[in-house]
Backbone as XML, in Angstrom:
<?xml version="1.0"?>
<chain id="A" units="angstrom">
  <residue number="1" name="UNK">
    <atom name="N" x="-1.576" y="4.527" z="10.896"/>
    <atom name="CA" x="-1.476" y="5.641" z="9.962"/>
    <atom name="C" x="-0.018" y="6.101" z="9.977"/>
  </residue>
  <residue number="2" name="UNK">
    <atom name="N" x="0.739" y="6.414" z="8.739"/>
    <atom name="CA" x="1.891" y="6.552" z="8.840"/>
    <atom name="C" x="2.225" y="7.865" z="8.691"/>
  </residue>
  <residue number="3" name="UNK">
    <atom name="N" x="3.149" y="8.287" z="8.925"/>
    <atom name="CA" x="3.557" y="9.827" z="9.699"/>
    <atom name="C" x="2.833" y="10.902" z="8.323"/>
  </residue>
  <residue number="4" name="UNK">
    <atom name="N" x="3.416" y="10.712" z="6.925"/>
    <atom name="CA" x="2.799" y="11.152" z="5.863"/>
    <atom name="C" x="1.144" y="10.726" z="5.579"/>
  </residue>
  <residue number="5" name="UNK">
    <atom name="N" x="0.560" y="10.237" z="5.898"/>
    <atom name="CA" x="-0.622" y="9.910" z="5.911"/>
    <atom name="C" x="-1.317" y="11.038" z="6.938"/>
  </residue>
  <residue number="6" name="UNK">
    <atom name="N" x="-1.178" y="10.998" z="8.109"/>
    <atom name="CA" x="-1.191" y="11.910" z="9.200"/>
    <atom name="C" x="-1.149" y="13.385" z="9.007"/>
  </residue>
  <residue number="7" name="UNK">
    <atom name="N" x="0.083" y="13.525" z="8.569"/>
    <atom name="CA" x="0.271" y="15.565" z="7.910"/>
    <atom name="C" x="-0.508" y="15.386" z="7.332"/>
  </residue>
  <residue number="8" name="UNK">
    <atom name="N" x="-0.905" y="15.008" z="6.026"/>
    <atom name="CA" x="-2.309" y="15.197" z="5.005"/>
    <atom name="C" x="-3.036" y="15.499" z="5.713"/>
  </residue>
  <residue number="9" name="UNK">
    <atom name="N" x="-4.017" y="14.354" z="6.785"/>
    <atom name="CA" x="-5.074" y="14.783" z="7.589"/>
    <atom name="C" x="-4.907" y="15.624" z="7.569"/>
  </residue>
  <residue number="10" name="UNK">
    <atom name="N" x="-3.865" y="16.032" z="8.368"/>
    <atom name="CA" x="-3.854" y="17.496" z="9.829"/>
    <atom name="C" x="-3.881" y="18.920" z="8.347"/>
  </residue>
  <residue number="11" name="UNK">
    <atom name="N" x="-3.764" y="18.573" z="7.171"/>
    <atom name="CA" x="-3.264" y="19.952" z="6.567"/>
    <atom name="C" x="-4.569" y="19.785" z="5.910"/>
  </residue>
  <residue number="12" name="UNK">
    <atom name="N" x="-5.644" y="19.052" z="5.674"/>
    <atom name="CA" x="-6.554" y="19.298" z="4.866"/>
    <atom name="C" x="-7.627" y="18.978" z="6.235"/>
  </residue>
  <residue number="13" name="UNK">
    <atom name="N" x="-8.097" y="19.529" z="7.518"/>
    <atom name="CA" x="-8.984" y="18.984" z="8.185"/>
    <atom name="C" x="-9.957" y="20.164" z="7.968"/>
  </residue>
  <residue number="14" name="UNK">
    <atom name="N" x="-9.913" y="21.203" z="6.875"/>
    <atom name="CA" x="-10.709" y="22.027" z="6.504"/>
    <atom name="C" x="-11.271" y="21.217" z="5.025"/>
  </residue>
  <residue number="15" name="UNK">
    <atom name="N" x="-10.265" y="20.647" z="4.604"/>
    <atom name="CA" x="-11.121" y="20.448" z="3.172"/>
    <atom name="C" x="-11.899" y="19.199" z="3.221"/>
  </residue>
  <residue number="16" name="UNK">
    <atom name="N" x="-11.751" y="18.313" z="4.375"/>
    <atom name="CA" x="-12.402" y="17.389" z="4.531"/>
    <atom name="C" x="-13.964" y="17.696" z="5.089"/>
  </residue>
  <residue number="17" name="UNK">
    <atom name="N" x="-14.432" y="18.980" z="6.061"/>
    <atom name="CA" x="-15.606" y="19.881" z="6.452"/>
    <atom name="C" x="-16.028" y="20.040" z="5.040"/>
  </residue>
  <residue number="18" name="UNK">
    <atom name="N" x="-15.075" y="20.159" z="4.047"/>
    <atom name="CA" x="-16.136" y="21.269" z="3.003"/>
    <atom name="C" x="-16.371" y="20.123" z="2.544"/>
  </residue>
  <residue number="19" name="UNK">
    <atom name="N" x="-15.661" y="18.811" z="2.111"/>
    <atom name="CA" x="-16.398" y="17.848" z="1.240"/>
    <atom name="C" x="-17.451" y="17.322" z="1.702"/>
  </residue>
  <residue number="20" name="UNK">
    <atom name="N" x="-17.542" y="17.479" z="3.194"/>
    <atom name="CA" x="-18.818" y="16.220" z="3.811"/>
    <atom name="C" x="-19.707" y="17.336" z="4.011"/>
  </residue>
  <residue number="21" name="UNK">
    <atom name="N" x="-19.630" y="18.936" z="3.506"/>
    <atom name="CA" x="-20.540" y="19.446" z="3.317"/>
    <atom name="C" x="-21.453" y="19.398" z="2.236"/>
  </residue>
  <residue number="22" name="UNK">
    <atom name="N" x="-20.156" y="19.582" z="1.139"/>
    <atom name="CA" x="-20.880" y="19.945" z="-0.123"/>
    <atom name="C" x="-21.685" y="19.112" z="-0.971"/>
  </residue>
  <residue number="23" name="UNK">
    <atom name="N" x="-22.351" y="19.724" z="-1.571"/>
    <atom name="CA" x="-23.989" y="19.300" z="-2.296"/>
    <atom name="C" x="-23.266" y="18.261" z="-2.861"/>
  </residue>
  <residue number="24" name="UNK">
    <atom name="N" x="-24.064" y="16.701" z="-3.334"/>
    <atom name="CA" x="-23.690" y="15.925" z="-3.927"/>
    <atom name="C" x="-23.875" y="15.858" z="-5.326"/>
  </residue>
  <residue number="25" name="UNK">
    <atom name="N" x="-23.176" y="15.412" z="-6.229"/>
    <atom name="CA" x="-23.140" y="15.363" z="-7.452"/>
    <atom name="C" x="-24.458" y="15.312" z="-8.315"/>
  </residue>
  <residue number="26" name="UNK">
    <atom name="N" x="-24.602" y="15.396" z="-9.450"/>
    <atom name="CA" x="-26.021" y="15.545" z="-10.010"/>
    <atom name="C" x="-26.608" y="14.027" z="-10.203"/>
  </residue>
  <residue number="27" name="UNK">
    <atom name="N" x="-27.680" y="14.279" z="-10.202"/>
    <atom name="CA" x="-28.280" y="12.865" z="-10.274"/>
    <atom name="C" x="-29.297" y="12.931" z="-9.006"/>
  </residue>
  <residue number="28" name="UNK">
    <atom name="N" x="-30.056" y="11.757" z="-9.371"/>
    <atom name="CA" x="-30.938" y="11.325" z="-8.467"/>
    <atom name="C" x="-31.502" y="12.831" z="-7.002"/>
  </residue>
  <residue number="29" name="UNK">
    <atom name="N" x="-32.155" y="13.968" z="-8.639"/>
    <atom name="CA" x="-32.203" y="15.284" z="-7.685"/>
    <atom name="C" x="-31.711" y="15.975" z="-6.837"/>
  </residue>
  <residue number="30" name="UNK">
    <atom name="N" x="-29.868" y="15.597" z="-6.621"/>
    <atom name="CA" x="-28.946" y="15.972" z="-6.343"/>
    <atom name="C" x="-28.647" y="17.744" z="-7.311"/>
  </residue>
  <residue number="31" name="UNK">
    <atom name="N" x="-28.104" y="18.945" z="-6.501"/>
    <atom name="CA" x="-27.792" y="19.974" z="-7.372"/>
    <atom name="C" x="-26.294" y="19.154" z="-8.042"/>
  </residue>
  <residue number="32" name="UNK">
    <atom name="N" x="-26.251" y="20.316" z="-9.222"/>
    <atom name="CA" x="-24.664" y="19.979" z="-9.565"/>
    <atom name="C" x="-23.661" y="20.870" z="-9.172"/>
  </residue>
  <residue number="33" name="UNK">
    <atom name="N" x="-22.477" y="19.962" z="-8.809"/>
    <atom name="CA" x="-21.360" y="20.753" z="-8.144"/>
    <atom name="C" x="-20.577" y="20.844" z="-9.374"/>
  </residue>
  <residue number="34" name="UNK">
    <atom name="N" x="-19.763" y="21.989" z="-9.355"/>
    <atom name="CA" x="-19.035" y="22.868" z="-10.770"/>
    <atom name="C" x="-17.566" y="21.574" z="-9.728"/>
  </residue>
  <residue number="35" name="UNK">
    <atom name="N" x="-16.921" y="21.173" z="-10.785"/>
    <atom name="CA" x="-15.318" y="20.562" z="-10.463"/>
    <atom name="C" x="-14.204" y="21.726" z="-10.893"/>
  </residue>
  <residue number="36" name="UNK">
    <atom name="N" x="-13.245" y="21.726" z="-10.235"/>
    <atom name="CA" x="-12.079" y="22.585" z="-10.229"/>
    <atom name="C" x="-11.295" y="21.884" z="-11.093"/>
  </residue>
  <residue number="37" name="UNK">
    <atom name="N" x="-11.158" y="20.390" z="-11.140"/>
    <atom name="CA" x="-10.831" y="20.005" z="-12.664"/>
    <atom name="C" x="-11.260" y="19.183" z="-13.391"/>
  </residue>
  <residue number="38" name="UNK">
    <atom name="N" x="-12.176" y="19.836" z="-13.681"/>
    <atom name="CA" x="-13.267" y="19.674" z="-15.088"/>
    <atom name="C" x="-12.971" y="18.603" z="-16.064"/>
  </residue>
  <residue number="39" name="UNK">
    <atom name="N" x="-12.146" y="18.819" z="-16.511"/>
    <atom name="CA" x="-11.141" y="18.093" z="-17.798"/>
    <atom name="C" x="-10.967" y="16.630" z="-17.442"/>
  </residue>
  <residue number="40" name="UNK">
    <atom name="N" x="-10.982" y="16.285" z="-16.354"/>
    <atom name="CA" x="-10.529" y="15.055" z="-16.295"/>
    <atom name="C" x="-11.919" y="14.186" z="-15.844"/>
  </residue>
  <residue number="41" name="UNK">
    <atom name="N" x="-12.419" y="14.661" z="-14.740"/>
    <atom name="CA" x="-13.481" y="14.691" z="-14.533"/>
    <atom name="C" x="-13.645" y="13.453" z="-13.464"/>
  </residue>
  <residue number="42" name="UNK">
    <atom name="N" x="-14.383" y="12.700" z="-12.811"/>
    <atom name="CA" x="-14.390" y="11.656" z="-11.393"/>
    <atom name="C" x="-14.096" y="10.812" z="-11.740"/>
  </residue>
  <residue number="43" name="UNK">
    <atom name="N" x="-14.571" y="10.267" z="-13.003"/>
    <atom name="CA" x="-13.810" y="8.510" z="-13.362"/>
    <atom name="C" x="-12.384" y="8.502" z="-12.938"/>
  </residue>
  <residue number="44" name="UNK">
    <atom name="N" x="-11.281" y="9.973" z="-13.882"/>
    <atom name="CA" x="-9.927" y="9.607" z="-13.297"/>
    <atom name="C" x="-9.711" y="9.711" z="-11.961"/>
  </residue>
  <residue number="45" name="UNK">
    <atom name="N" x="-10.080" y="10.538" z="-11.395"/>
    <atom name="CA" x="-10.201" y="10.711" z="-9.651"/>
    <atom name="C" x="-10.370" y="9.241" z="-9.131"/>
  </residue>
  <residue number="46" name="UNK">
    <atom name="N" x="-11.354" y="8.843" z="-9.463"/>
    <atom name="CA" x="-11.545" y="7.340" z="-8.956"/>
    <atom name="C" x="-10.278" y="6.315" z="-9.283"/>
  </residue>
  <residue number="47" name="UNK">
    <atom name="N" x="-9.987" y="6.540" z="-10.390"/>
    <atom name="CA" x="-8.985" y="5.313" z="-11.269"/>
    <atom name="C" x="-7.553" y="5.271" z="-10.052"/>
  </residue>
  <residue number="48" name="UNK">
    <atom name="N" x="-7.441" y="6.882" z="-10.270"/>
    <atom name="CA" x="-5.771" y="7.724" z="-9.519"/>
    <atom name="C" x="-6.084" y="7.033" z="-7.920"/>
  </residue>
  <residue number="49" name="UNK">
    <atom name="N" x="-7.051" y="7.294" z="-7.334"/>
    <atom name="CA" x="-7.275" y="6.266" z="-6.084"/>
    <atom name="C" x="-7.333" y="5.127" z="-5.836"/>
  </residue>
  <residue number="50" name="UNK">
    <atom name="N" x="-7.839" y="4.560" z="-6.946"/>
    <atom name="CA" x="-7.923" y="2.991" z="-6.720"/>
    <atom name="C" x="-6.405" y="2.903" z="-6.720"/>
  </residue>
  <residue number="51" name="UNK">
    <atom name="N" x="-6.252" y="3.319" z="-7.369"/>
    <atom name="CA" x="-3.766" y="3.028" z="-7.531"/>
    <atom name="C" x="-3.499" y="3.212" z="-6.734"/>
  </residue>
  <residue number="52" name="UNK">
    <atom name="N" x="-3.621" y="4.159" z="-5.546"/>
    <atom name="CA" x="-3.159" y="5.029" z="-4.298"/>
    <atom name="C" x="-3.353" y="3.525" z="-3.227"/>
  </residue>
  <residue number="53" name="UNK">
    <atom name="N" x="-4.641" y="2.744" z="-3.157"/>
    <atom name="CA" x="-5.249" y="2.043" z="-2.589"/>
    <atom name="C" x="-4.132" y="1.052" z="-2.689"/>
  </residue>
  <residue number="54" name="UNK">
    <atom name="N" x="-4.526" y="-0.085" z="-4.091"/>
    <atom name="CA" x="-4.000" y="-1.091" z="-4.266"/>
    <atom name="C" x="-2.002" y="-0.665" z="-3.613"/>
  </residue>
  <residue number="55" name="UNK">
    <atom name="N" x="-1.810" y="0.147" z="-4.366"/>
    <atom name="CA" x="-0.200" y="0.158" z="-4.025"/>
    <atom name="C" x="-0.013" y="-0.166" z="-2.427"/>
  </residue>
  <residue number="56" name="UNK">
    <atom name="N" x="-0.908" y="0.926" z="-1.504"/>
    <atom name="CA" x="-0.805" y="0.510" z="-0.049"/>
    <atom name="C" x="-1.116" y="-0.810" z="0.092"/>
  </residue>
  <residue number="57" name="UNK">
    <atom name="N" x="-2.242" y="-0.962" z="-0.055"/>
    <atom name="CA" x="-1.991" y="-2.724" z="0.186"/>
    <atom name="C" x="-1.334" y="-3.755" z="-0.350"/>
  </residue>
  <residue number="58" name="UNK">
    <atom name="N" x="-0.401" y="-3.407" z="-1.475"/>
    <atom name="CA" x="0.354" y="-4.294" z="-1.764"/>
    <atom name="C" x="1.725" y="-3.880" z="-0.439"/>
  </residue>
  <residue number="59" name="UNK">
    <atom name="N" x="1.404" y="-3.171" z="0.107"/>
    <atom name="CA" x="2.951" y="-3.121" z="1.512"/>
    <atom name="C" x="3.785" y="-1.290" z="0.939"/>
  </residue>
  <residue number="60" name="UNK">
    <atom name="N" x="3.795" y="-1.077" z="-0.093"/>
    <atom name="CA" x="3.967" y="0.466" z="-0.355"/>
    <atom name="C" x="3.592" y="1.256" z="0.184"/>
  </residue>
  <residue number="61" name="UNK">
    <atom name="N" x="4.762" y="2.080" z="0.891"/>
    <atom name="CA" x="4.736" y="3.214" z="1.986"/>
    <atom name="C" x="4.742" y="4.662" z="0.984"/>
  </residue>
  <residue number="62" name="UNK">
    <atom name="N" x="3.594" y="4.983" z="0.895"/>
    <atom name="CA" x="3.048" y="6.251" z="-0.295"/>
    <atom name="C" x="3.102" y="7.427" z="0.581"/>
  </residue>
  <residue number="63" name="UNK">
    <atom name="N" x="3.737" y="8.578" z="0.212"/>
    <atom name="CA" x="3.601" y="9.917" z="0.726"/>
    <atom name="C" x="2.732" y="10.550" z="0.020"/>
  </residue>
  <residue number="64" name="UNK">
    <atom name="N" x="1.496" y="10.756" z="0.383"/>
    <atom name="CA" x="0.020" y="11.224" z="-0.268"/>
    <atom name="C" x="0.679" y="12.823" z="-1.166"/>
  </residue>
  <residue number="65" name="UNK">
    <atom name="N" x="1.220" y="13.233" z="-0.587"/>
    <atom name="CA" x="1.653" y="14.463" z="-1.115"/>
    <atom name="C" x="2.650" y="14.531" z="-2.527"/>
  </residue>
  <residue number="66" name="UNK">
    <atom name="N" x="3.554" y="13.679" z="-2.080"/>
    <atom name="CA" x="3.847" y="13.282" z="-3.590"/>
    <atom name="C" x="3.329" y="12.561" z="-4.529"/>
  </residue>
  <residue number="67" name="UNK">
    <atom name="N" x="2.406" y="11.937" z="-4.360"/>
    <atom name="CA" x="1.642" y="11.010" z="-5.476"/>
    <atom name="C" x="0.482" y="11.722" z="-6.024"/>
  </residue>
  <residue number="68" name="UNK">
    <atom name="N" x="-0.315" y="12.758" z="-4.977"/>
    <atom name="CA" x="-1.076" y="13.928" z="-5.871"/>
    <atom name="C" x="-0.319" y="14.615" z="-6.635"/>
  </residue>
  <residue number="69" name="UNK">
    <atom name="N" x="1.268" y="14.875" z="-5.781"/>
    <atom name="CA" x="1.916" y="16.074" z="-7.306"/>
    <atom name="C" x="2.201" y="14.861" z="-8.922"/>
  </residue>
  <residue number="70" name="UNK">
    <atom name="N" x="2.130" y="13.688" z="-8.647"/>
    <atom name="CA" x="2.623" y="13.072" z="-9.705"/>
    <atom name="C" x="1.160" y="13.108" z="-10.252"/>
  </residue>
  <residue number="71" name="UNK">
    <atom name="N" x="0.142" y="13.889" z="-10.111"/>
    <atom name="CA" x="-1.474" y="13.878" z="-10.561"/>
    <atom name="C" x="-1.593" y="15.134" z="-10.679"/>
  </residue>
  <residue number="72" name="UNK">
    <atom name="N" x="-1.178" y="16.171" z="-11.383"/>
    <atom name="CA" x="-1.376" y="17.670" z="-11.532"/>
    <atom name="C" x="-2.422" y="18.107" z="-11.805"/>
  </residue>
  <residue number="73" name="UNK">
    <atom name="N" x="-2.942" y="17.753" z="-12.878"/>
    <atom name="CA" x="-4.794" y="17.611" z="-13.390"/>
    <atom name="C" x="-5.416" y="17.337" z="-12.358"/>
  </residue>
  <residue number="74" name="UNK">
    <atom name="N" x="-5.683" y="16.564" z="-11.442"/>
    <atom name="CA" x="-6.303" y="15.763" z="-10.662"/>
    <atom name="C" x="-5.824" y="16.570" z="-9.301"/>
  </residue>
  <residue number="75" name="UNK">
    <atom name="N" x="-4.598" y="17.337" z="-8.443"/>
    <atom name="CA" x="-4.531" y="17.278" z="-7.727"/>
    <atom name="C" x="-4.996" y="17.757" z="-6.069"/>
  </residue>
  <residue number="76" name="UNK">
    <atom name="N" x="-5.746" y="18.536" z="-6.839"/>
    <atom name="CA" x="-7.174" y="19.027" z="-5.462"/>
    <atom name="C" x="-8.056" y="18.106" z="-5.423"/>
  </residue>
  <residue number="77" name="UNK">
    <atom name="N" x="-8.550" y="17.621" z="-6.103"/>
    <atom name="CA" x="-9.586" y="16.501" z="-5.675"/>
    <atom name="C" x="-8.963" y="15.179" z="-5.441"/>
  </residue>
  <residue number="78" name="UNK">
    <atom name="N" x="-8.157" y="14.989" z="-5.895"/>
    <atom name="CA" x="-7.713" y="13.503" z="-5.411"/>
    <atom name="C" x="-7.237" y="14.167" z="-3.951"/>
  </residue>
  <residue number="79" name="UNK">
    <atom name="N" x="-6.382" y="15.312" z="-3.597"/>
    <atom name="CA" x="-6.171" y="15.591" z="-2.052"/>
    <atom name="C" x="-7.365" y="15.368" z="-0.885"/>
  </residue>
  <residue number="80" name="UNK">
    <atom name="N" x="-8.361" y="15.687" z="-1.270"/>
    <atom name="CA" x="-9.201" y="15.943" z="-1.173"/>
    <atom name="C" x="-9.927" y="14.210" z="-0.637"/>
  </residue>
  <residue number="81" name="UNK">
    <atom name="N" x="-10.211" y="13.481" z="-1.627"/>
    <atom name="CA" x="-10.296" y="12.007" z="-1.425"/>
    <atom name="C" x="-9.435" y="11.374" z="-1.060"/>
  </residue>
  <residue number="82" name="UNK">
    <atom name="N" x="-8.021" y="11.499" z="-0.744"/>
    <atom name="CA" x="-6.977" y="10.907" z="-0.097"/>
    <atom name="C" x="-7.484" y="11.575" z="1.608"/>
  </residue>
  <residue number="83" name="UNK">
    <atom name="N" x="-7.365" y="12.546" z="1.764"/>
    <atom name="CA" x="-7.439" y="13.352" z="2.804"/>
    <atom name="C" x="-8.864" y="12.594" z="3.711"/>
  </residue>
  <residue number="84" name="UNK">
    <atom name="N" x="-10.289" y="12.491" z="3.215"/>
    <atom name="CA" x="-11.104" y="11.612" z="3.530"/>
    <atom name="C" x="-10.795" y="10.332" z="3.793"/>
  </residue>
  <residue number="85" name="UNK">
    <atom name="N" x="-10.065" y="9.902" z="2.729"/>
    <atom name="CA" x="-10.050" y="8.106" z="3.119"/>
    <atom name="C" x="-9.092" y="7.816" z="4.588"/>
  </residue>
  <residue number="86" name="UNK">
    <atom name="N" x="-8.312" y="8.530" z="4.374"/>
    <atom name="CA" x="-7.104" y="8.792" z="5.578"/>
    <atom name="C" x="-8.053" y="9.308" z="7.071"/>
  </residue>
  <residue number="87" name="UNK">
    <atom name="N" x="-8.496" y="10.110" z="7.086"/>
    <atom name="CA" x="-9.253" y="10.031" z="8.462"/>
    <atom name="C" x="-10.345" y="9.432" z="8.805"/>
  </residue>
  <residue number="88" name="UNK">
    <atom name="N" x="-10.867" y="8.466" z="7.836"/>
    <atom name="CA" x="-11.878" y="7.375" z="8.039"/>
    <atom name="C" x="-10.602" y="6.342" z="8.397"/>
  </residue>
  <residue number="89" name="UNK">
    <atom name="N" x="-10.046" y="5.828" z="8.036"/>
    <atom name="CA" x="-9.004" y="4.847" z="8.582"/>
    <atom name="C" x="-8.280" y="5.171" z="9.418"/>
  </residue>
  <residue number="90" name="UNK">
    <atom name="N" x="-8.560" y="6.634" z="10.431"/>
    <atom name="CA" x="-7.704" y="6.501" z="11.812"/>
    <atom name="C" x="-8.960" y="6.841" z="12.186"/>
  </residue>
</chain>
């Protein structure tokens, strides 16, 4: 885990509690959770990660913090799913 990968953890180890709390999405008698950004909605969340992904494994040393600000629409929840994927991989 690289030093910027790491601060994320350590600065979101509250928002990572609330995600593996909170109610799961609607469907399959799931409640629905209200999104903070609405507008764009999980497909882009998903898309903006898969990029985050592939770039690291192509050998790209990504500072999570700047690549959510280059995601303004998106950038609490993609923190949010960066912040998860990052402490499942340490």
């Amino acid at each position: 885990m690289s030093e910027h990968q790491a601060d994320i953890v350590g600065r979101n180890g509250s928002a990572l509690s609330d995600l593996l709390d909170a109610p799961r999405l609607a469907g399959a008698g799931a409640p629905e959770t209200p999104r903070d950004e609405s507008t764009d909605g999980p497909d882009v969340v998903d898309d903006v990660f898969d990029e985050f992904l592939m770039r690291c494994q192509a050998g790209e040393d990504l500072d999570p913090d700047r690549f959510c600000d280059e995601h303004p629409s998106i950038k609490s929840s993609l923190r949010k799913v960066l912040a998860a994927q990052l402490a499942c991989a340490a």
